[in-house]
BAGUBA-581991 format. One record per atom (N, C-alpha, C): x, y, z; atom name. Coordinates in steps of 0.2 Angstrom, whole numbers, always signed. Atoms other than C-alpha are relative to their C-alpha. Layout:
[r [X,Y,Z],CA]
...
//
This chain:
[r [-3,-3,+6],N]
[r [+466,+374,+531],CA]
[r [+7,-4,+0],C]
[r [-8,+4,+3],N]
[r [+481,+362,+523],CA]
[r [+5,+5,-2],C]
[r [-6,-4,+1],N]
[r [+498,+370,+519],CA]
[r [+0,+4,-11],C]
[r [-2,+0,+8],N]
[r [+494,+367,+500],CA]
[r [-5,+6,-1],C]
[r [+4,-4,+1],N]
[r [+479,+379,+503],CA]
[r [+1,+9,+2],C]
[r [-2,-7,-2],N]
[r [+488,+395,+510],CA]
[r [+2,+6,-5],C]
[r [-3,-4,+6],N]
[r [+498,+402,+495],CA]
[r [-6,+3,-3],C]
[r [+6,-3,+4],N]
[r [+481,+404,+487],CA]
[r [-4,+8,+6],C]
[r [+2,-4,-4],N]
[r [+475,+415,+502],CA]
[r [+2,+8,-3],C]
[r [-2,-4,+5],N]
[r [+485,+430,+491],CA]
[r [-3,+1,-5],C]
[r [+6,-4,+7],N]
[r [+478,+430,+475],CA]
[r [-6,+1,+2],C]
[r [+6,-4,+0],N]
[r [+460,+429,+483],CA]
[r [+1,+8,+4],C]
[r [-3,-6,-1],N]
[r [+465,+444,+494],CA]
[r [+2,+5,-5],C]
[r [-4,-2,+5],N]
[r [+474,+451,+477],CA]
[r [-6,+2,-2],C]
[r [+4,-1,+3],N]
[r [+458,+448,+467],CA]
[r [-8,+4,+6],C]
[r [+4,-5,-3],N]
[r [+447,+457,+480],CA]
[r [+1,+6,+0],C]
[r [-1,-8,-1],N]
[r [+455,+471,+481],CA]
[r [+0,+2,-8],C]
[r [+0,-1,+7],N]
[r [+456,+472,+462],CA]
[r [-7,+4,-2],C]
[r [+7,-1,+1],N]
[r [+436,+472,+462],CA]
[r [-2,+7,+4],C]
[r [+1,-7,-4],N]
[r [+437,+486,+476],CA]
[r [+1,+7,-4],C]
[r [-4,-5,+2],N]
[r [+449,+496,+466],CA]
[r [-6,+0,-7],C]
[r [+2,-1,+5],N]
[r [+438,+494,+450],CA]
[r [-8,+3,+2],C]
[r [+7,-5,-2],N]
[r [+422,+499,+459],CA]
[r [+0,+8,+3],C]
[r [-2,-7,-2],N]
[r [+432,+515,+464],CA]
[r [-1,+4,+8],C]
[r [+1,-1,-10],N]
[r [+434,+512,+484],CA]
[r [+8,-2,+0],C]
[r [-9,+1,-2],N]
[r [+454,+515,+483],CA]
[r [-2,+4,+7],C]
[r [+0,-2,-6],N]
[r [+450,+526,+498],CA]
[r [+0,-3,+5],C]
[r [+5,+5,-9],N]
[r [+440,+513,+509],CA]
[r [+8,-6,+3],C]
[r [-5,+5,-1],N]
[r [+456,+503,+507],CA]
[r [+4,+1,+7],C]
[r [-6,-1,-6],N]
[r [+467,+501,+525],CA]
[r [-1,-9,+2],C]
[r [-1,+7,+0],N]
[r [+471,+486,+534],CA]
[r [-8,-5,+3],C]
[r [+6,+4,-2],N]
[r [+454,+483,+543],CA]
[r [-5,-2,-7],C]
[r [+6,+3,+3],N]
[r [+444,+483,+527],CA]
[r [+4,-6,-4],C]
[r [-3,+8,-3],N]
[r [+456,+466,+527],CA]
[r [-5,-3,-1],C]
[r [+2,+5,-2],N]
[r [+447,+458,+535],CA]
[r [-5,-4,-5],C]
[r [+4,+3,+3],N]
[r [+434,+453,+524],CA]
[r [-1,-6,-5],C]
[r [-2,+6,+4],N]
[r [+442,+442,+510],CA]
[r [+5,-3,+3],C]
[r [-1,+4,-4],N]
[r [+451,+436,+522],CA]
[r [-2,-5,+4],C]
[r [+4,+3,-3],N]
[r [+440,+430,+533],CA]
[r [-6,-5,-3],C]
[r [+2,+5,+5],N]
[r [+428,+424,+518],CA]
[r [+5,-6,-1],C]
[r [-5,+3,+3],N]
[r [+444,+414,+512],CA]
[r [+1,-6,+6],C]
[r [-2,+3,-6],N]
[r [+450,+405,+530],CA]
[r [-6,-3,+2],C]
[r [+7,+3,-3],N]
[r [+430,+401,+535],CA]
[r [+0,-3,-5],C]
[r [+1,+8,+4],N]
[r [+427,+390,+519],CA]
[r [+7,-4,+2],C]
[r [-7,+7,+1],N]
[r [+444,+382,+518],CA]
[r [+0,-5,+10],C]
[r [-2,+4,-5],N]
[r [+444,+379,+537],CA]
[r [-6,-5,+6],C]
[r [+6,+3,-3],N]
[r [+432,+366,+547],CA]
[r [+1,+2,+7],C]
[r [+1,-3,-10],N]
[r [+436,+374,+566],CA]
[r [-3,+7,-1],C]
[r [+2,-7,+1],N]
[r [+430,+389,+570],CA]
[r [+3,+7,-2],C]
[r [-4,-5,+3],N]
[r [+438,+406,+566],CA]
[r [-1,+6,+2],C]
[r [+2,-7,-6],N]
[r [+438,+423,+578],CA]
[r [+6,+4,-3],C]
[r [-5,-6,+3],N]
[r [+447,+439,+577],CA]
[r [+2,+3,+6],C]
[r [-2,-5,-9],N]
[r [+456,+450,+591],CA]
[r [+0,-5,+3],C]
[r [+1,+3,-4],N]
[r [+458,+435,+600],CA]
[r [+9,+3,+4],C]
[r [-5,-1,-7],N]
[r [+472,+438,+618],CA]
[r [+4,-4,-4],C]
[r [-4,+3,-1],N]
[r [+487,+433,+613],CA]
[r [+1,-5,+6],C]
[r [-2,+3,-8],N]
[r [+493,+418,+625],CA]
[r [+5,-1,+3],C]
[r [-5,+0,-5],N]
[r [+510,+422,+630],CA]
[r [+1,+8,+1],C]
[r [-2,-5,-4],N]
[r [+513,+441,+629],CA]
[r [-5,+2,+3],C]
[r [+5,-5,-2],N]
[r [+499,+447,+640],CA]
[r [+3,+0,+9],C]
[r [-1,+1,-6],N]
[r [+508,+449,+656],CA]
[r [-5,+3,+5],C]
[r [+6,-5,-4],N]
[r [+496,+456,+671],CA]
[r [+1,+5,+0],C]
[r [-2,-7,+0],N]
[r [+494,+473,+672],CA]
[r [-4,+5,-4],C]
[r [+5,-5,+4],N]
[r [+484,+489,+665],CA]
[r [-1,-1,-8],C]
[r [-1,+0,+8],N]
[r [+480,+493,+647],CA]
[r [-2,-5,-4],C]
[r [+3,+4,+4],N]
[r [+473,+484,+632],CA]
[r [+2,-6,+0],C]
[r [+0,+6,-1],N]
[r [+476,+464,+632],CA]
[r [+4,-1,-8],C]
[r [-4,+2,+6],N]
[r [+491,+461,+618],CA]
[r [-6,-5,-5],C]
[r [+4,+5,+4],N]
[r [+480,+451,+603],CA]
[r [+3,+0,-6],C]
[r [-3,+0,+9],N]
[r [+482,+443,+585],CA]
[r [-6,+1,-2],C]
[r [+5,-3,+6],N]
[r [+472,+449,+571],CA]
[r [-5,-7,-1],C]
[r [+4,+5,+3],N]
[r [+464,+432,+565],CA]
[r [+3,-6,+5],C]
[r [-5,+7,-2],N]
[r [+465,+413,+572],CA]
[r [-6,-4,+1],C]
[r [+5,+7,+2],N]
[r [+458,+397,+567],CA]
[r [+0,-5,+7],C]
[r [+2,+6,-7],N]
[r [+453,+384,+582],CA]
[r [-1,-7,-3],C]
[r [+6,+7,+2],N]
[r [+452,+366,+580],CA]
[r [-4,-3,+2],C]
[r [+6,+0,-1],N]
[r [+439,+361,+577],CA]
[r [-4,-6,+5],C]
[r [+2,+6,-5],N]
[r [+436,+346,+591],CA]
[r [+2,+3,+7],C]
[r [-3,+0,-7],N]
[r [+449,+353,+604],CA]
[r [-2,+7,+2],C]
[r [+1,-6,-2],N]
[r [+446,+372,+602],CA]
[r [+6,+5,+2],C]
[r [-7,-4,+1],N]
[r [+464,+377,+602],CA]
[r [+1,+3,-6],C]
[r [-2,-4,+3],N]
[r [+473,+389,+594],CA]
[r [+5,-6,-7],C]
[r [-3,+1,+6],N]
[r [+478,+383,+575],CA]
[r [+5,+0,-4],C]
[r [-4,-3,+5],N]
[r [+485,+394,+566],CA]
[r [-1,+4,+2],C]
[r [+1,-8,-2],N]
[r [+487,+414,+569],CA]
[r [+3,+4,-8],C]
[r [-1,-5,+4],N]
[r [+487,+427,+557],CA]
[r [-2,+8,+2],C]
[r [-1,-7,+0],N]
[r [+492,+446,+557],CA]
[r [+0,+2,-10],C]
[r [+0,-3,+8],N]
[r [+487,+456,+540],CA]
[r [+5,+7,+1],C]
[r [-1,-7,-2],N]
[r [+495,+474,+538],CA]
[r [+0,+0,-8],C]
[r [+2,-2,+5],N]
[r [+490,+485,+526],CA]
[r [+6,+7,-2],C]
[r [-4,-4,+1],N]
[r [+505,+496,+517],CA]
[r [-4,+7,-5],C]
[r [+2,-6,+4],N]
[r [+500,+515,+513],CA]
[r [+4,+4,-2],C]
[r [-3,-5,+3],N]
[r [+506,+530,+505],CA]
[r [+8,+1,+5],C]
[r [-8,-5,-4],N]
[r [+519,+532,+521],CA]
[r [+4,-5,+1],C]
[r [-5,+7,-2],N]
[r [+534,+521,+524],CA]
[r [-4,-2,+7],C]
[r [+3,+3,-5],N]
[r [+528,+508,+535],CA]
[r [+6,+1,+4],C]
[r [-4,+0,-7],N]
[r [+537,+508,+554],CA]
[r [+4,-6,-1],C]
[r [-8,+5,-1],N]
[r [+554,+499,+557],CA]
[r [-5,-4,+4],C]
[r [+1,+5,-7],N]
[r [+550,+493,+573],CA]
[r [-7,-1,+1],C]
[r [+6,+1,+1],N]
[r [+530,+490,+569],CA]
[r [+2,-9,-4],C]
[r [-3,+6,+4],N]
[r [+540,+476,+556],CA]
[r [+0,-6,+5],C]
[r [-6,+5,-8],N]
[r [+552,+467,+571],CA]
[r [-7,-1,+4],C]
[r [+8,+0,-6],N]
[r [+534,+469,+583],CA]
[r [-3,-6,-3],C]
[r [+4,+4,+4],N]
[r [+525,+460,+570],CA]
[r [+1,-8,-1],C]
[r [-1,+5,+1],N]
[r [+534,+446,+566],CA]
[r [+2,-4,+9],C]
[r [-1,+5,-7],N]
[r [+540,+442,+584],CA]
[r [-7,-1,+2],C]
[r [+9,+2,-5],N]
[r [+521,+442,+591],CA]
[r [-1,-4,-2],C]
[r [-1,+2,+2],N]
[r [+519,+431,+580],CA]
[r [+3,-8,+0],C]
[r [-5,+4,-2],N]
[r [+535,+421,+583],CA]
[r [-4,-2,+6],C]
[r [+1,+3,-5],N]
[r [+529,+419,+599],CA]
[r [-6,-4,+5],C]
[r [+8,+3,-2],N]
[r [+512,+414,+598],CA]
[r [+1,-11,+0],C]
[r [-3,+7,-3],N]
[r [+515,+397,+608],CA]
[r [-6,-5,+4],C]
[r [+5,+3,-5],N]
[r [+501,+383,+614],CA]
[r [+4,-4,+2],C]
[r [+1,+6,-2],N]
[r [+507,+369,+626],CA]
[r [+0,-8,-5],C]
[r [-1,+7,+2],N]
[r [+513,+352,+618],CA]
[r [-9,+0,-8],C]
[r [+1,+0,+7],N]
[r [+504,+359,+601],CA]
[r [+4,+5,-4],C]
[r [-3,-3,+6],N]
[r [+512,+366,+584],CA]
[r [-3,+5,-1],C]
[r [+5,-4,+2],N]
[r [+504,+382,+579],CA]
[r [+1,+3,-7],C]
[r [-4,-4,+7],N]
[r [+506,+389,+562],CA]
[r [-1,+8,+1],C]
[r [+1,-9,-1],N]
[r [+506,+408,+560],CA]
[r [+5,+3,-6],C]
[r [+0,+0,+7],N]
[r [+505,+416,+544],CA]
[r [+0,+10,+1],C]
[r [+0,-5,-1],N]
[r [+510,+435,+543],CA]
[r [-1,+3,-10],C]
[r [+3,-1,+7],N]
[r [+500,+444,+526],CA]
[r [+0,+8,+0],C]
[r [+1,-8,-1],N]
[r [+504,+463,+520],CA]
[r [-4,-2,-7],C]
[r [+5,-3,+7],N]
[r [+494,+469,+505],CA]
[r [+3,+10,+0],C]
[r [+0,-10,+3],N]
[r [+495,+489,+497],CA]
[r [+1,-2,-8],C]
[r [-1,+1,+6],N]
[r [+495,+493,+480],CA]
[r [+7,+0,-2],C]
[r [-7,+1,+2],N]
[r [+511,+490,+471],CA]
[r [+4,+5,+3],C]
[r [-4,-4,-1],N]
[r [+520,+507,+471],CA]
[r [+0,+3,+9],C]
[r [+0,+1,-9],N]
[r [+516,+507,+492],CA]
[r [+3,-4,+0],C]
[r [-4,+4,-3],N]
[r [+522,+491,+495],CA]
[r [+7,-1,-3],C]
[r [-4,+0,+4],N]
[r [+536,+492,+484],CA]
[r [+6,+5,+4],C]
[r [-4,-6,+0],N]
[r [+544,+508,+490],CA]
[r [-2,+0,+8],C]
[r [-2,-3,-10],N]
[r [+537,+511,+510],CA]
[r [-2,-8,+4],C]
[r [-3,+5,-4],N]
[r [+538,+492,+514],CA]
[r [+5,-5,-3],C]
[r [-6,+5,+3],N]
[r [+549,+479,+502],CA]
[r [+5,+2,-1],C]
[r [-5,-3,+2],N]
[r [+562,+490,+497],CA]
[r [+2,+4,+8],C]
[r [+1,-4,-7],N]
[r [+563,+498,+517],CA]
[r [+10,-1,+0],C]
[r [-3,+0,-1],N]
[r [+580,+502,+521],CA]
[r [+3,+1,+8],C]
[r [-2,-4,-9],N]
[r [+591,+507,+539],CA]
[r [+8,+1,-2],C]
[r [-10,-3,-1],N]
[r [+609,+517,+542],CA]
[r [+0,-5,+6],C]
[r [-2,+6,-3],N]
[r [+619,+502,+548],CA]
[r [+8,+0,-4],C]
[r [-8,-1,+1],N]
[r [+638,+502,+549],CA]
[r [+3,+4,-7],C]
[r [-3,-4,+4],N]
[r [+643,+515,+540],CA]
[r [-6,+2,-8],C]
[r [+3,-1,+4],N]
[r [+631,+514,+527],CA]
[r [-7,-2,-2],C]
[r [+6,+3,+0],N]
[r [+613,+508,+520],CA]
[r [-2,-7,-1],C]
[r [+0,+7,+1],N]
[r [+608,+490,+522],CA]
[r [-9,+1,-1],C]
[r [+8,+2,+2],N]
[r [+591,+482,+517],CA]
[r [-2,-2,+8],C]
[r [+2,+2,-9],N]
[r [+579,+481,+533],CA]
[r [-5,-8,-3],C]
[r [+4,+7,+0],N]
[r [+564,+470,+527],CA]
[r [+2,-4,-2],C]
[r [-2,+6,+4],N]
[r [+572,+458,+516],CA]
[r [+6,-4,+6],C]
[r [-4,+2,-6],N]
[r [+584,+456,+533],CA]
[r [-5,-6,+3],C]
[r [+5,+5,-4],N]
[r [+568,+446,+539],CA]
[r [-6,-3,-3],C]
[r [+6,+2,+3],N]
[r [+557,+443,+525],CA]
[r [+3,-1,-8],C]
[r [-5,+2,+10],N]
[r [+562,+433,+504],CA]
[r [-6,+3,+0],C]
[r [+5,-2,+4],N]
[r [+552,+442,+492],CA]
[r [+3,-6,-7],C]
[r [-1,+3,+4],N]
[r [+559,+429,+480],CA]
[r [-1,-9,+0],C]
[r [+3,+4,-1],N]
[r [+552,+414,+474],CA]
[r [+3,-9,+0],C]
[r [-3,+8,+1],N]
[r [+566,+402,+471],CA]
[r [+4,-2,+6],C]
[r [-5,+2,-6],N]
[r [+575,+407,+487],CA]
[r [-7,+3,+5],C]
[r [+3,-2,-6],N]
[r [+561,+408,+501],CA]
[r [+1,+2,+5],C]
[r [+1,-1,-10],N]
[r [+566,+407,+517],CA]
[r [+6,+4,+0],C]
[r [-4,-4,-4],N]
[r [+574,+416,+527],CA]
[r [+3,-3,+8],C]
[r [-1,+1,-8],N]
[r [+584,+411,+545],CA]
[r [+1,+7,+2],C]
[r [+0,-5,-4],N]
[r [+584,+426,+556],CA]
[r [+6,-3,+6],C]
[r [-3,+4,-6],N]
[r [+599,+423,+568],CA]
[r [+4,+7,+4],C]
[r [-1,-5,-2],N]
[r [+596,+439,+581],CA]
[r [+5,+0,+7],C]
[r [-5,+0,-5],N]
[r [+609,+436,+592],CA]
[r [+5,+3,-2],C]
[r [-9,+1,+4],N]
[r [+624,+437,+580],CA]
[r [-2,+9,-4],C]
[r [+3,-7,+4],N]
[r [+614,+454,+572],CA]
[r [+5,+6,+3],C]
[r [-5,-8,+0],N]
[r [+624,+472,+570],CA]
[r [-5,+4,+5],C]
[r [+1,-6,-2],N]
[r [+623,+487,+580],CA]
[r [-9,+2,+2],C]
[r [+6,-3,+0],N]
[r [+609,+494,+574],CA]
[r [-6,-4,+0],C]
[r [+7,+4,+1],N]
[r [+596,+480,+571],CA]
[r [-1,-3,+9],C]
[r [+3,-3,-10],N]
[r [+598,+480,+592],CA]
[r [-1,+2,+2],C]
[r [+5,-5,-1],N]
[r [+589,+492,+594],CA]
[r [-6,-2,-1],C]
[r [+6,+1,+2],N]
[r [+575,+484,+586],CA]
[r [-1,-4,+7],C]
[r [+0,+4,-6],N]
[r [+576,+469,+599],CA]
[r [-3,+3,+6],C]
[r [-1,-6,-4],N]
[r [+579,+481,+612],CA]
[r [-7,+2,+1],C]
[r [+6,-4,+1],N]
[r [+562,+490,+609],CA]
[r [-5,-7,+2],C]
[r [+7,+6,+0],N]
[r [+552,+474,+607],CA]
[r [+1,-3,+10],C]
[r [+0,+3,-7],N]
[r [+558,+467,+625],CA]
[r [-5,+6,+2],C]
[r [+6,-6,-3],N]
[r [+552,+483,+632],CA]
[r [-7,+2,+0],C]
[r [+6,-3,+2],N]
[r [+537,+487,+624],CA]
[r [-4,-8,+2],C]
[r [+5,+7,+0],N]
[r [+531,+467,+626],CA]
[r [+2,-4,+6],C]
[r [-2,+4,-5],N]
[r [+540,+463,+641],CA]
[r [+2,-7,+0],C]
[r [-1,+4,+2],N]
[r [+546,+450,+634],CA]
[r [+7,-4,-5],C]
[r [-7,+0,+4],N]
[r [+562,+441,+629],CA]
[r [-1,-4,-9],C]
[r [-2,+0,+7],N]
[r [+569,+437,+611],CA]
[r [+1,-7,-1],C]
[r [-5,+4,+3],N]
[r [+573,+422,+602],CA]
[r [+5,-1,-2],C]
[r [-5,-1,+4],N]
[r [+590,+417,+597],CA]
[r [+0,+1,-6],C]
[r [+2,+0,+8],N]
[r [+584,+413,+580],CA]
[r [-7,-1,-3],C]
[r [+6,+2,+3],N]
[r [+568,+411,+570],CA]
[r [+1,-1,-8],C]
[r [+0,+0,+8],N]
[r [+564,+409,+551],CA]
[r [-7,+0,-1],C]
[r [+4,-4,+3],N]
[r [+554,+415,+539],CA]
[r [-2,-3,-6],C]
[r [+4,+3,+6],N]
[r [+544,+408,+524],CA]
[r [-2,+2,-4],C]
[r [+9,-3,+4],N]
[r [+536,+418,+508],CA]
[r [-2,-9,-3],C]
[r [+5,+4,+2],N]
[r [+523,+407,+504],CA]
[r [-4,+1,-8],C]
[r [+2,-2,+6],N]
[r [+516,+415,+489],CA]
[r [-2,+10,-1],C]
[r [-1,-6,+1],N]
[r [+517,+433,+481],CA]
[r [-3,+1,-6],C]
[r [+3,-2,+4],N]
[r [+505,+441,+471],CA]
[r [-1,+6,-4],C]
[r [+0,-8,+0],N]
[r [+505,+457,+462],CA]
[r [-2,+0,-9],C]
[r [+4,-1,+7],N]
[r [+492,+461,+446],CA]
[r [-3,+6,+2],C]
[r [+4,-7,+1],N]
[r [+480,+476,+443],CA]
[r [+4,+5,+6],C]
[r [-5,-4,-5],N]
[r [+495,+487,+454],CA]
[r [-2,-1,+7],C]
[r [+0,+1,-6],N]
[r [+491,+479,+470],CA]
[r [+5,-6,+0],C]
[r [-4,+5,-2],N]
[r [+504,+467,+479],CA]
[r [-3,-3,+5],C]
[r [+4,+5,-8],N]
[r [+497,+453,+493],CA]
[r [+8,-3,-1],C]
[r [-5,+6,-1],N]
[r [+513,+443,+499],CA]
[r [-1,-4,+7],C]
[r [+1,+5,-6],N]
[r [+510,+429,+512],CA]
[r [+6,-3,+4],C]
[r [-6,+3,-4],N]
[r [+524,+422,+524],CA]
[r [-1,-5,+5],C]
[r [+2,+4,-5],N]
[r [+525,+408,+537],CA]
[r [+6,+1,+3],C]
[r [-4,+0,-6],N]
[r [+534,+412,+553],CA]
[r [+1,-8,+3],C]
[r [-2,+6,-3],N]
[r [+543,+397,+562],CA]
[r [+5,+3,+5],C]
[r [-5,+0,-5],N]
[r [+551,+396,+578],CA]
[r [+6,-6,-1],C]
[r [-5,+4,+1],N]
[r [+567,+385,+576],CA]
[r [-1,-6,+6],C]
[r [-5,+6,-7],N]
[r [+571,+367,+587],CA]
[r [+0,+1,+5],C]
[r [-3,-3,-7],N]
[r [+574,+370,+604],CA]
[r [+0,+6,+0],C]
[r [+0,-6,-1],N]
[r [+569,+385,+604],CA]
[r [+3,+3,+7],C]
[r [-1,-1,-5],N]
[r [+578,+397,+616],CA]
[r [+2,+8,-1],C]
[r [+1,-6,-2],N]
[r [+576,+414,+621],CA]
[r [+5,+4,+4],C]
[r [-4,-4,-4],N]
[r [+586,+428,+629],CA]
[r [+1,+8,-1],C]
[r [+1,-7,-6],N]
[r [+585,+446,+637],CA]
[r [+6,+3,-5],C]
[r [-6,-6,+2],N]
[r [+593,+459,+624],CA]
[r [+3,+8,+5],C]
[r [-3,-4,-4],N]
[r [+594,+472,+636],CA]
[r [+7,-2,+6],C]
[r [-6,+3,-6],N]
[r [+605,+461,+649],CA]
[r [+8,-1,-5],C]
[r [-6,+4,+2],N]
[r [+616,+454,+635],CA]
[r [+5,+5,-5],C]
[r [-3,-5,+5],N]
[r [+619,+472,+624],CA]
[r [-1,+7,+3],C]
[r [+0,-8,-6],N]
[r [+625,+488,+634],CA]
[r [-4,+7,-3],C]
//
């Protein structure tokens, strides 16, 4: 799957759910029943294989309990390596999770193969008035007052896309987030990353927006717990 081809990934997503919503299965809606235009959309466009729930390859450190994994991920198709990775989330009625957000795109962030480039493309969807209100618009109490949380780590705008993230230099309160993610993924943090919308869809009251995560240059990591008392 080419770069030129991703943007589109949204409207067919967009236009599925459109057809769902008109056959009157707003219920059946959530993030698994995702997978389907999805997975249609990525199998024709991509000539490697194409698996789902596949084991992350860095956060799985030994140890009990479920095997950390990404939602989708493309293989190429001679070597068998890891391509591309994709997480969907599907926004409902209740405000999405802060630190589900941060989770999201770090796994993501750090989905890492050995002397190859991986793309990793992170995709929400919910009908407009859900995504709009309990994930694009999402707030947090921060220095004394309300600051925007998503748009802290994701553009919804077309003329200015990207985003750098630079979580070292971050306030107070968005330390916490970090904080959370080492512990829960055993895993430390990049200095910086950035963030891409790719394309933003939003017709018959449903929104799709697609992003591409990037790890910066030289990347380098470090331990929020050690460095924020």
């Amino acid at each position: 799957m080419n770069a030129a081809e991703v943007p589109n990934l949204a409207i067919a997503v967009n236009r599925w759910l459109s057809y769902q919503l008109l056959c009157g299965r707003e219920a059946l809606l959530s993030e698994a029943y995702l997978g389907h235009p999805i997975a249609e959309y990525l199998i024709h466009k991509h000539s490697g294989s194409f698996a789902t729930e596949i084991d992350h390859p860095v956060l799985n450190a030994p140890g009990p309990g479920r095997p950390r994994q990404i939602d989708y991920v493309l293989h190429t198709k001679n070597t068998g390596v890891i391509e591309s990775a994709i997480e969907c989330k599907w926004v409902s009625e209740r405000p999405y999770d802060k630190q589900r957000i941060v989770n999201d795109i770090l796994r993501l962030e750090c989905v890492r193969v050995p002397g190859r480039h991986v793309k990793r493309y992170f995709i929400v969807a919910g009908l407009k008035e859900h995504f709009d209100k309990n994930f694009k618009d999402l707030n947090v109490n921060a220095g004394g007052g309300r600051k925007r949380f998503t748009r802290e780590y994701l553009s919804f705008s077309k003329s200015n896309p990207d985003a750098k993230i630079k979580v070292r230099a971050c306030s107070d309160r968005f330390q916490e987030f970090y904080k959370d993610f080492e512990r829960g993924f055993n895993a430390q943090v990049p200095i910086s990353f950035s963030t891409k919308r790719l394309s933003y869809r939003t017709a018959d009251k449903i929104s799709v927006c697609v992003w591409q995560i990037s790890s910066v240059k030289n990347r380098q990591a470090f331990s929020p717990a050690a460095e924020w008392p």
